[in-house]
N, C-alpha and C positions, 0 to 999 in steps of 0.2 A: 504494500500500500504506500511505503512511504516511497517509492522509487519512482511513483506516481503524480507527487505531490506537485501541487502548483509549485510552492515555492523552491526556487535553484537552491537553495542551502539545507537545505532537508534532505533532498535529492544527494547532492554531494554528500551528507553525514553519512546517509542511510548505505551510497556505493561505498564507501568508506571502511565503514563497518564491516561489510561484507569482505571487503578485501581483506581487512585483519582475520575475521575470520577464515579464509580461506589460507590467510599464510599459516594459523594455527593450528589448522589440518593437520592429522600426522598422518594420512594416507591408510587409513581405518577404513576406506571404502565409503567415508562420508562423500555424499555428490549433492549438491545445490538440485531441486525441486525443478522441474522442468518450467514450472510459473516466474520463479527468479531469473532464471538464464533467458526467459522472452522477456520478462518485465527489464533487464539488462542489455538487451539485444534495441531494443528502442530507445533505451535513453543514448544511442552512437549518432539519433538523430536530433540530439537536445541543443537548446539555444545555448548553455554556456558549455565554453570550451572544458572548464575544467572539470564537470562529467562524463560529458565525450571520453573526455582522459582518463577517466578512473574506470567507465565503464569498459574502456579497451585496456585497460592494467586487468582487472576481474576478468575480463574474458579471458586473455592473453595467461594467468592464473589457470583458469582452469584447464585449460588445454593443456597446461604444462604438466598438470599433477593429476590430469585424469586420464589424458587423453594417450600417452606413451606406451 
């Protein structure tokens, strides 16, 4: 919901978060919900850049640690 939110800074916390999470992964077979990775696949079209950027950091993540 929040990766949804009107506002850019919520947006940004919410990618944020997830990316911490995702580096705190220890490769347990934990994998992001397939609603997160589309709700994250949208915001690559968000008006502030520094979304964009995080959302392509979380992607760029997960691919690294799932996808191998």
């Amino acid at each position: 919901v929040l990766l949804t939110d009107p506002n850019k800074i919520t947006r940004q916390k919410a990618l944020q978060s997830l990316c911490n999470d995702l580096k705190e992964a220890t490769g347990d077979g934990s994998r992001s919900s397939i609603h997160t990775i589309e709700s994250i696949l949208k915001i690559l079209a968000d008006p502030a850049e520094k979304n964009r950027d995080l959302a392509l950091t979380y992607v760029s993540m997960y691919i690294s640690q799932f996808c191998n």
